[in-house]
N, C-alpha and C positions, 0 to 999 in steps of 0.2 A: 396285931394292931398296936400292941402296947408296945413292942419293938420298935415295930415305926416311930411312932411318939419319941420314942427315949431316943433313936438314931434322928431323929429333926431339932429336939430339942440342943442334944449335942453339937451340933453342925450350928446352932443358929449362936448357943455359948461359944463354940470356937470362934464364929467369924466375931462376934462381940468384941471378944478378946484382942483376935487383932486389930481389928479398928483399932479400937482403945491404944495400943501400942503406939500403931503407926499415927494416932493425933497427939500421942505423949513425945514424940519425934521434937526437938527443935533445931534450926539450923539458923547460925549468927554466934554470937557472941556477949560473954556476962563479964562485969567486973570480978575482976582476980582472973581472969580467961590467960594464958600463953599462947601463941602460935609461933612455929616457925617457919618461913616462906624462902622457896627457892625462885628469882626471876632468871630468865633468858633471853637475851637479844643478840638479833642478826641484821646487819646492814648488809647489802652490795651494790655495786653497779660496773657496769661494765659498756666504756664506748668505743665501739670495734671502729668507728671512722679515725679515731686519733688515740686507740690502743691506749687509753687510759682505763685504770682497774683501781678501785676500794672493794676493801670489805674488812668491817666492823665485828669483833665476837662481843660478847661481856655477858658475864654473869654475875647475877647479888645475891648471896644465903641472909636471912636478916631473920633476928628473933624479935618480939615484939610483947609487951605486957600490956593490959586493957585496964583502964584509970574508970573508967565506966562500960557500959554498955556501947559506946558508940567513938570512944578516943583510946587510943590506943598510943603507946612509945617504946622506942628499942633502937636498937643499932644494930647497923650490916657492914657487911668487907665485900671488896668489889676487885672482878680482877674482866681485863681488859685487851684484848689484842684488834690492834690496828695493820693493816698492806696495805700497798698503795704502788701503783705504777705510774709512771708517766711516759705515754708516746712508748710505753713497753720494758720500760728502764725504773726498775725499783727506785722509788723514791720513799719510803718508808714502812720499816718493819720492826714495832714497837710492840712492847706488852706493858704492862700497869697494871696496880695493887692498890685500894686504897679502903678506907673507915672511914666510919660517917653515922652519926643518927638521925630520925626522922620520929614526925608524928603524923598520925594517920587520923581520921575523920571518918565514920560513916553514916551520910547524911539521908541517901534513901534507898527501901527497901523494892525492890520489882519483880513482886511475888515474893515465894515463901521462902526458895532460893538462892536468889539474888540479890547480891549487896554492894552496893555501889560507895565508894570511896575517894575522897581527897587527901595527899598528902602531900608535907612539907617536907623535906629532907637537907642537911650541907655536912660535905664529905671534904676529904682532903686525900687526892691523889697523886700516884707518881708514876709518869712515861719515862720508859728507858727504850729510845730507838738505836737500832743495831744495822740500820741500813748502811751509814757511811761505813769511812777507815775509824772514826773514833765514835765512842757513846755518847749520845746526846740524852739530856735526863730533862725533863720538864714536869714542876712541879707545879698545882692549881688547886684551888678553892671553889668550891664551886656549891652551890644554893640554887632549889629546885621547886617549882610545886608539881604533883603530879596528879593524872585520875587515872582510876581505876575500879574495876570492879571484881566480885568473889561471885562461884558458882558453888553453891555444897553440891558435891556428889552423894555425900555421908554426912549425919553430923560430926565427923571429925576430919573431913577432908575435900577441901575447895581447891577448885581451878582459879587462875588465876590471870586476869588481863591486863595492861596498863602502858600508859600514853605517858611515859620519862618525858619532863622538861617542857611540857606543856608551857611554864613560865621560867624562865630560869637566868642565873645571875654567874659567872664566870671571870678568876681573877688566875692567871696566868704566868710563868717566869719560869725561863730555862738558867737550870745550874750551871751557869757560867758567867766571868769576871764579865763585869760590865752592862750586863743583860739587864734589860727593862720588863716592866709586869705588862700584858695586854690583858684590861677587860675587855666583857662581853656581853652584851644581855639579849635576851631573845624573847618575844611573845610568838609563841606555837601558835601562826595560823596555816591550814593547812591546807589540802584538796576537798574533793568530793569524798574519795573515798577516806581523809582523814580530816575530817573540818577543825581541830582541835589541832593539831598538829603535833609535834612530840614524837618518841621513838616509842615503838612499837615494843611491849614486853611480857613472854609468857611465861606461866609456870606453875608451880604447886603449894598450897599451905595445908597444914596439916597443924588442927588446935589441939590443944592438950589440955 
């Protein structure tokens, strides 16, 4: 009998334990917090009536420093490739590099979780297309707000979702003599399945 006792007792201080563990658990972010976040994005389309073809890659690695619990700041490098057919007859195949910083917002929490995020960002990039006889370079400016949101899988490692360019602001000009700047500006509204509108962007952060 007293065995029993002593093996209940134990089992009841183990599980104790872990609770205690698993509620000592947080997931989010503290001032002095680091992250650093890989995004991914993919566009395409394709219309077989008039053999027209895009498709979009880009990637952003960005590090990020936390000014409090809920604001965060840093800078990323972005790098870019664009195709593009027309009626089947390449019409451009560019790639692009660029920098940029942002600040980041996180305004509300959806569960324990989930962390839902606004951010600002203006980068300065450069297109080099390679489709003609000669290189065409286009360089832009360009200013963004974005949303988004973090999943903690771990507390040191979230999923990552987000809607580029939701509002966004675009100043434009190819490197060559005589060339004019084109702006742009765009409010992201979107479909059903994207009511915000904005490009689509996934990936990973990992806090430190």
């Amino acid at each position: 009998m007293k065995k029993l006792l002593f093996t209940a007792a134990v089992a009841v201080l183990g599980f104790t334990s872990v609770s205690a563990q698993e509620e000592a658990k947080t997931f989010g972010f503290a001032e002095g917090d680091l992250f650093i976040e890989g995004m991914v994005g993919f566009n395409s389309t394709n219309d077989k009536n008039t053999e027209d073809k895009t498709s979009n890659f880009n990637i952003s690695p960005k590090v990020g420093y936390f000014m409090s619990e809920d604001l965060a700041i840093g800078g990323e490098l972005s790098f870019q490739s664009i195709k593009s057919e027309i009626g089947g007859v390449d019409a451009a195949d560019a790639s692009g590099f660029g920098v940029g910083a942002f600040a980041r917002y996180y305004f509300l929490d959806l569960g324990e979780r989930f962390k839902t995020f606004t951010e600002f960002g203006v980068d300065y990039n450069s297109l080099n297309d390679k489709s003609g006889s000669e290189d065409v370079k286009l360089n832009s400016f360009n200013a963004g707000l974005d949303l988004g949101i973090n999943y903690f899988v771990t507390e040191k490692i979230a999923l990552s979702f987000g809607l580029k360019n939701v509002l966004s602001f675009s100043s434009s000009k190819f490197d060559t003599d005589g060339a004019e700047a084109v702006s742009e500006f765009n409010l992201g509204f979107g479909d059903v399945a994207n009511p915000f509108g904005g490009t689509a962007n996934f990936g990973i952060l990992f806090k430190l």
